[in-house]
C-alpha positions in Angstrom: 120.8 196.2 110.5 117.3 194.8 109.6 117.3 192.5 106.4 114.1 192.5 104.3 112.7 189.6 102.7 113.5 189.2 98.9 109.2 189.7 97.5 110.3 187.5 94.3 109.5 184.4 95.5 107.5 182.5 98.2 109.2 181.1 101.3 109.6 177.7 100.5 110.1 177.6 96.9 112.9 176.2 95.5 113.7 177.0 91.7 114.3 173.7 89.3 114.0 173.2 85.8 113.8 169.0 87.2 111.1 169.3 90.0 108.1 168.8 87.8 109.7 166.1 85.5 110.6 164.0 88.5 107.7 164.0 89.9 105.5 162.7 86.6 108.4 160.2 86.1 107.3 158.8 89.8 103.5 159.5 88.8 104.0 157.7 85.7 105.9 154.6 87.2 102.7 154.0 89.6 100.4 154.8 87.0 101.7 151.9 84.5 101.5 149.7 88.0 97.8 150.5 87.8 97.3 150.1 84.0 98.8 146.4 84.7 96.3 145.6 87.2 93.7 147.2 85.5 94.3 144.5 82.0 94.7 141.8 84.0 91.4 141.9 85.5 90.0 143.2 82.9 88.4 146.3 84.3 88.1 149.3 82.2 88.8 152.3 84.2 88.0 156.4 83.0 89.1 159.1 84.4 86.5 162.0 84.8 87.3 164.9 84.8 85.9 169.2 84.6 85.4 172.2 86.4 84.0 172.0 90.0 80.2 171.8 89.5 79.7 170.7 85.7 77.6 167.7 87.1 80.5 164.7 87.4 78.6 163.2 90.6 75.1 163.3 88.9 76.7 161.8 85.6 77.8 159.1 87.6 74.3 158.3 89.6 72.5 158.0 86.2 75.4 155.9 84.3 74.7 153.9 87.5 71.1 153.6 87.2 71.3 152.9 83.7 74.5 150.4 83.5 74.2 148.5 86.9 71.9 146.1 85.9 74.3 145.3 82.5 77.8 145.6 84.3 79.5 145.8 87.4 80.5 149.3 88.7 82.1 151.1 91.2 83.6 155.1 91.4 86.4 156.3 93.4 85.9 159.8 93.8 88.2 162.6 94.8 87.7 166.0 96.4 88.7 168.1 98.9 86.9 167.4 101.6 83.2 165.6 102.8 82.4 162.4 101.8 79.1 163.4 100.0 79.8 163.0 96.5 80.4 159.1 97.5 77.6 158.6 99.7 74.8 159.7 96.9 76.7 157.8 94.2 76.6 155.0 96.6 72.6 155.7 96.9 72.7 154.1 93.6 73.0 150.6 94.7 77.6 150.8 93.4 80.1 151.1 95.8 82.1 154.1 96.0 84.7 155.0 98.0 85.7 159.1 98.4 89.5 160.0 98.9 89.7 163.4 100.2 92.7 164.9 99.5 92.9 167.5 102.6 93.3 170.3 99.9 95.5 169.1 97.1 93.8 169.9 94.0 94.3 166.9 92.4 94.5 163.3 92.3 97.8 161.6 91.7 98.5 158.0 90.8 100.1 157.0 94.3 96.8 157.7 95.9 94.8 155.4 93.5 96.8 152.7 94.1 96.3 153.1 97.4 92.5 152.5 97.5 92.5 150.0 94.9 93.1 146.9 97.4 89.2 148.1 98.7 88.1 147.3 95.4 87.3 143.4 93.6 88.5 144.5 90.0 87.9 140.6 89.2 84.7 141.2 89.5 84.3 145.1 88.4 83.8 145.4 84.3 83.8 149.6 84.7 85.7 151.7 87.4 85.2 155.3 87.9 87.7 158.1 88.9 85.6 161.4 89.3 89.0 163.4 89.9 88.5 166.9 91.6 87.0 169.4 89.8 89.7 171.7 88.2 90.6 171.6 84.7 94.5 172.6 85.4 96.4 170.2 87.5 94.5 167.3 86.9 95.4 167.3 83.4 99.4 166.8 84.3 98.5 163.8 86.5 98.0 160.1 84.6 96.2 157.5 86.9 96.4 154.6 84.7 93.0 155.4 82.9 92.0 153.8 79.8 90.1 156.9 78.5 89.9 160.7 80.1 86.5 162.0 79.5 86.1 165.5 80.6 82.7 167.8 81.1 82.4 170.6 79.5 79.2 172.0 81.4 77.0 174.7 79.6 77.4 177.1 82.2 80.9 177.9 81.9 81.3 180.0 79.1 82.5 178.3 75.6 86.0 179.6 75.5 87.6 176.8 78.2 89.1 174.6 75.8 91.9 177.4 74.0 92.2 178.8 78.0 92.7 175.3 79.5 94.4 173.2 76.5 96.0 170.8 78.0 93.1 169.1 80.0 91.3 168.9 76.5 94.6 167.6 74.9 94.5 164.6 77.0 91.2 163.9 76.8 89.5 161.2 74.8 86.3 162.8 75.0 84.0 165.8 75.7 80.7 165.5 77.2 79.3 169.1 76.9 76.7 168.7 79.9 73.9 170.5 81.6 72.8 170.9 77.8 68.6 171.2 79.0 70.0 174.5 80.2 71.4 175.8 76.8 68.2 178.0 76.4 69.0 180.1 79.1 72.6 180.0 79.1 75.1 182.4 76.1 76.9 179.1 75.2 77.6 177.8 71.7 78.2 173.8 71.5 79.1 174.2 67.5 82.1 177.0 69.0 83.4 174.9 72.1 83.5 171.6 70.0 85.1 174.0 67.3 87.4 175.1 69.8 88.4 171.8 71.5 89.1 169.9 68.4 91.3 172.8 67.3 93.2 171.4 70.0 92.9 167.9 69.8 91.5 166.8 66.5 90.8 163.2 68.2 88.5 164.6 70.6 85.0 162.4 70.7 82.1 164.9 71.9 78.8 164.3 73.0 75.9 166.5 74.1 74.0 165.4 77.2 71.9 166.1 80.2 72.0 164.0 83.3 68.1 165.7 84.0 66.6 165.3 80.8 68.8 162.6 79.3 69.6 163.7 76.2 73.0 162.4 75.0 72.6 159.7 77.7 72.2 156.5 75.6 74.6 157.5 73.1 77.3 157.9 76.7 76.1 154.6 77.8 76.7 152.8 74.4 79.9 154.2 74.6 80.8 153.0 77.5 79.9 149.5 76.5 81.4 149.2 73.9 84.3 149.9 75.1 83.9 147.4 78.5 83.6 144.9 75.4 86.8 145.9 73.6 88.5 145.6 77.2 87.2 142.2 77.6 88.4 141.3 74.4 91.6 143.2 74.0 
């Protein structure tokens, strides 16, 4: 007698109301690890975070150009696979490490910790995490960050924030980018900043372009000021 295979779940699932909560618990335990490490030496880290090609790695090489000669940087970025994104931020003159994650489409706090050893933080002011690009399961995952700041990219469409609420729920701030294309593009900046402070009525938002630089001192004052308040604090 042949015995067919139940179609309602997936070989290797295993149903429990406790799986995901667990695993947080442990995410968050490593992530308060790095929060400690981060206020001792002082260093303000930001998580960055957005769809796959909303312009994270080209944010990051002209924050670089402009900051580098004010503070100390350095990025940790994540992705899938390769090593580019790392090697043209490290073009810059910053160094920048890439974790690949071999698939996972995320980072998690456990594999921060891990690289932080390659890093000075004494002497780092600003830290970098450009997370892999996926506004779902990076949104569960904290990595000790002092601020989330995710990309909103004008190429999308305007309707992310009510689809994917909880990444702008636990942001800090939107940085609606690729804005020199919003001629060309059917994208509203009034209706997604509408939209995503529907959702979080906290949510800072500015408009820039890594290409034409709009937006881009008002991100770098930012930024600033809030290496100062870490300094301070």
């Amino acid at each position: 007698m042949s015995i067919e295979k139940s179609t309602k779940a997936a070989r290797g699932t295993v149903q429990c109301e406790n799986t995901n909560l667990n695993l947080l618990k442990a995410n968050d335990y490593v992530a308060d690890i790095i929060k400690a490490e981060m206020s001792k030496n002082k260093t303000l880290l930001i998580n960055i975070t957005s769809s796959a090609g909303s312009g994270k790695t080209t944010l990051m090489q002209q924050t670089a150009e402009r900051l580098k000669d004010k503070l100390t940087m350095a990025v940790m970025v994540g992705d899938l696979e390769t090593e580019r994104d790392a090697i043209r931020i490290r073009e810059t003159g910053i160094q920048a490490l890439q974790i690949v994650t071999g698939g996972i489409c995320h980072l998690e706090a456990q594999m921060i910790h891990q690289v932080l050893p390659e890093y000075k933080l004494e002497d780092i002011d600003l830290l970098f995490i450009e997370n892999v690009g996926n506004l779902v399961c990076p949104a569960s995952f904290d990595l000790g960050e002092d601020f989330r700041v995710t990309l909103m990219a004008t190429t999308e469409g305007d309707d992310k924030p009510k689809k994917y609420p909880r990444m702008f729920l636990t942001s800090d701030m939107m940085l609606v980018s690729k804005s020199d294309l919003l001629p060309y593009v059917p994208f509203s900046v009034e209706a997604v900043t509408k939209d995503a402070r529907e959702v979080n009525h906290e949510l800072e938002v500015i408009q820039i372009s890594s290409i034409n630089g709009e937006g881009m001192d008002a991100w770098c004052d930012w930024l600033l000021d809030k290496v100062k308040a870490k300094k301070e604090d």
